[in-house]
N, C-alpha and C positions, 0 to 999 in steps of 0.2 A: 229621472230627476224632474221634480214638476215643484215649480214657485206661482204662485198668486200673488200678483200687484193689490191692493186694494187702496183705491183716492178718494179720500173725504172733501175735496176740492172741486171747483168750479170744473169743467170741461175745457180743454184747453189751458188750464191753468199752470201755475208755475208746481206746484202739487203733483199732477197730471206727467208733464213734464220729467219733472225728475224719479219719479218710479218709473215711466217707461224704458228712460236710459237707462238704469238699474234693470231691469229685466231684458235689455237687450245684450246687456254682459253676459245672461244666464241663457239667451238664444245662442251667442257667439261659443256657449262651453257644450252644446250639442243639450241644453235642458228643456223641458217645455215649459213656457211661460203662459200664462191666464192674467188677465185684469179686468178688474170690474171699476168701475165710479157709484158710489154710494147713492150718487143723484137718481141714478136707472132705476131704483128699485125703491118697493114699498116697505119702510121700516115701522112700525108700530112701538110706541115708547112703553118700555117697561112699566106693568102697574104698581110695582111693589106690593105683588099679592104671595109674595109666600111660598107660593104653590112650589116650586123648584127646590128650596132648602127643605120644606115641610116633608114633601115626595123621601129627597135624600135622607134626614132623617130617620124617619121610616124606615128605608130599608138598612140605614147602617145600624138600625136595632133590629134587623130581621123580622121586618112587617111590610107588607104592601109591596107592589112592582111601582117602579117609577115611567112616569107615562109622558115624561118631560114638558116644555113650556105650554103654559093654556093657550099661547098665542100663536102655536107652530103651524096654525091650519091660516092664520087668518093674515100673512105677509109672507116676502122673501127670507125671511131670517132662517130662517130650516135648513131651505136648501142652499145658501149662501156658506150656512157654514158646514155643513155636511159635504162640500166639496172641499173647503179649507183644511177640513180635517181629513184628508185623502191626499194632503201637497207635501214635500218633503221642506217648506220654506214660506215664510209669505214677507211683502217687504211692504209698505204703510206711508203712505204721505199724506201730510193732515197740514191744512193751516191753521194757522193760532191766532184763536180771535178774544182780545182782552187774556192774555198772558196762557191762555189755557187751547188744547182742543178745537175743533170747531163743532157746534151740540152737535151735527150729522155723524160724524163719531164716535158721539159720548153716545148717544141716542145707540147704535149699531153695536159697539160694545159692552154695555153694563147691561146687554141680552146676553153675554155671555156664558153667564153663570152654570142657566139653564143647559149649557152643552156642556159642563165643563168635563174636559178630554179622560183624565185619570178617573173620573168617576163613570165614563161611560165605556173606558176600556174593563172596569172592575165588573161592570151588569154586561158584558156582552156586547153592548148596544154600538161600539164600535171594534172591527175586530183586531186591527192591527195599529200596532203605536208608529204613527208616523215620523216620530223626534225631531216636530219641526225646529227649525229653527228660524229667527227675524229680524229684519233691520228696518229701524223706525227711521223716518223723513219728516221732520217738524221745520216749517216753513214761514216765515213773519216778514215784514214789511219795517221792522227794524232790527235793533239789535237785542243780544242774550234777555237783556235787560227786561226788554216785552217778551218774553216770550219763557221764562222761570217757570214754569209749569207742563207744557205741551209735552216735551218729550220723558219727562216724567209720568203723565198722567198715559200716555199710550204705554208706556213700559208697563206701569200697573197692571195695565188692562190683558197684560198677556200671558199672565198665573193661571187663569182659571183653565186656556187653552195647551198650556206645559209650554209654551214657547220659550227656545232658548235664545235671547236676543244676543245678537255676536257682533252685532255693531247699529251706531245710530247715529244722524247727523242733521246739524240745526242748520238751514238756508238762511241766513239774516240778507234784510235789504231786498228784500222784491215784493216792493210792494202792488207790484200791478201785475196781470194776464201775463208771460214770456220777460217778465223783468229779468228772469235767473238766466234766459241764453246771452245775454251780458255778461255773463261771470262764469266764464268756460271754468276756472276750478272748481263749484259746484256743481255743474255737468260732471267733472272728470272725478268729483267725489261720490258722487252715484253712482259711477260706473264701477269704480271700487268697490262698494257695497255691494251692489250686482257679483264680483266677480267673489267679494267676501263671502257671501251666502253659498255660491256654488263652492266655494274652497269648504267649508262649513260640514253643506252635507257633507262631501265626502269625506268627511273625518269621521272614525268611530267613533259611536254618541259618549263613551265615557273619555275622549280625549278632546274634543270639543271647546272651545277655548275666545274669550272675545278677540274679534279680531278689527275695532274700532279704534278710535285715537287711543293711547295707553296711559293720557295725562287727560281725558273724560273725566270730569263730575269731581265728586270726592271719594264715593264707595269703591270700596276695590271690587265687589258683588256685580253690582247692575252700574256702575258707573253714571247714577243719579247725583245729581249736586245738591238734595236736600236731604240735609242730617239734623236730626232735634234734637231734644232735651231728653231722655229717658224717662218714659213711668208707667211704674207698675202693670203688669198683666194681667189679666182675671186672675191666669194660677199663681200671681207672686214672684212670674221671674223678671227682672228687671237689669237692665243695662245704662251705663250714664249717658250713651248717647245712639242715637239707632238712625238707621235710614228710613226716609218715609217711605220710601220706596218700596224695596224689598224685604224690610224688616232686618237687615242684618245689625249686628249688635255688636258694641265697644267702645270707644273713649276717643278723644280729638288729642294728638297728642301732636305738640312743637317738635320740628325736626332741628337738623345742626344747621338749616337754612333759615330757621327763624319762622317757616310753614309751619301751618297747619295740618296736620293728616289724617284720614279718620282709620283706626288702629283697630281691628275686630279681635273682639274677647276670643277665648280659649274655646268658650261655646258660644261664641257671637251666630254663627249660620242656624240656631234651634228654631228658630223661627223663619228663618229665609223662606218667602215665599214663593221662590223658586223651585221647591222641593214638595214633592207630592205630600209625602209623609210630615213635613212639617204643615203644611195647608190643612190636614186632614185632623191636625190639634185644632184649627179654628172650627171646623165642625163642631169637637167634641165642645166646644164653645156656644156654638149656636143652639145642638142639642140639650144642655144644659139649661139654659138661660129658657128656653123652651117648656121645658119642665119643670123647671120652677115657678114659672110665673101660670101654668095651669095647674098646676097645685095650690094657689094662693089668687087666682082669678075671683074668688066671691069675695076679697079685700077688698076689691077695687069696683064692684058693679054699679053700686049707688054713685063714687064722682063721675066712671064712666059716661052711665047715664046723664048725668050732670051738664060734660062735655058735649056729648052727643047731640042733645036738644039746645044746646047753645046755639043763638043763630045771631049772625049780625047782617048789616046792608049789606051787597056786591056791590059790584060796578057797572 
């Protein structure tokens, strides 16, 4: 049993802090623990050059080898994740700066893609499925209120790597370096987490089950607390109300408490992003959208051009 901590926070920090406790639950169950702090290493920001979906493409038409990120030579991100994908677990402490993430995270994660797990277990490139599983640590300086994003946007970020998140917990009120050793229940809620992950793995992967608060979020799925409005999908399937989160799909429906509840359709999970096979429709999405538009590329060359030599001041 091997977990990785990883801290998108200060050193010493309340971030810092509480994934260590959490991974000391996973020493105490005889497992190996690892942590990094994102500050140690050199991340380079995604260019949004393509290269990663283009590659996959490609081969999911049976063309080209994919030769993965153009950036793997030139930072830590490689080998960073190329050990993450060898752990049976990883647990995630982020603070949230302006309601969301802190960019050291966004920045280390939306490099993702480039590795993403199902798609490199499909080429070989990794041999054996690890069935991680995760528990997210979102950390702020006040309450829920600041902080409506963070642990949503780290759950997103954990489809492309198949992680199954089984539980997650929001820190409110620490706003300074060690503010959280004041509130021994969020120590003692990490340490849960810690012992959740180790109960987790050893669950077989098809019995596997969140094992966080049970009245989390709205989704009954990913236990996100943002659900919106429903609309349309490129292919026309559409639900009235979905999670931003994991995609799950159904309707808000009043219970006999006078609640709210979000209620998943009959095929509400077709799109759950939690699912290899469903993710691998947004491919056939990407690939389309693809091929459309270089079939129809000389439409567009002259405003291109247009664009292109636009210039105005900087700064």
């Amino acid at each position: 049993m091997k977990v990785m901590g990883i801290v998108a926070g200060r050193h010493n920090g309340n971030s810092e802090i509480l994934v260590k406790e959490a991974l000391s639950a996973v020493q105490e169950a005889g497992g190996e623990a690892i942590l990094i702090n994102l500050f140690d290493y050199h991340i380079e920001n995604c260019t949004g050059c393509e290269g990663c979906t283009m590659q996959m493409g490609e081969v999911a038409m049976g063309k080209g080898t994919y030769k993965g990120c153009v950036l793997k030579n030139k930072d830590d991100v490689d080998k960073i994740i190329n050990v993450m994908q060898t752990c049976n677990g990883i647990i995630v402490g982020c603070p949230t700066y302006d309601l969301a993430p802190s960019s050291l995270y966004l920045k280390f994660a939306q490099r993702f893609l480039a590795y993403e797990l199902a798609f490199r277990l499909k080429i070989g490139e990794v041999k054996e499925d690890p069935h991680m599983v995760g528990g997210l640590i979102a950390v702020g300086g006040s309450c829920h209120d600041w902080q409506t994003f963070t642990l949503e946007v780290m759950g997103a970020s954990m489809f492309t790597q198949s992680i199954n998140v089984v539980d997650q917990m929001m820190a409110t009120r620490d706003g300074r370096p060690g503010n959280v050793l004041l509130r021994p229940e969020q120590l003692e809620r990490a340490h849960k987490m810690g012992e959740n992950i180790v109960k987790a793995i050893n669950t077989p992967v098809e019995e596997r089950e969140w094992l966080g608060d049970p009245d989390m979020g709205m989704c009954p799925r990913c236990h996100s607390s943002l659900i919106y409005k429903g609309d349309p999908h490129w292919d026309g399937i559409e639900f009235p109300f979905e999670c931003a989160v994991c995609g799950a799909g159904g309707d808000l429906v009043k219970d006999e408490n006078g609640e709210y509840k979000f209620v998943l359709a009959e095929n509400g999970l077709i799109r759950d992003r939690n699912i290899n096979e469903a993710r691998d429709k947004h491919l056939d999405e990407i690939v389309a959208t693809k091929i459309d538009f270089f079939q129809r590329q000389h439409e567009v060359k002259d405003l291109y051009d247009k664009y292109k030599n636009m210039k105005f001041p900087a700064v």
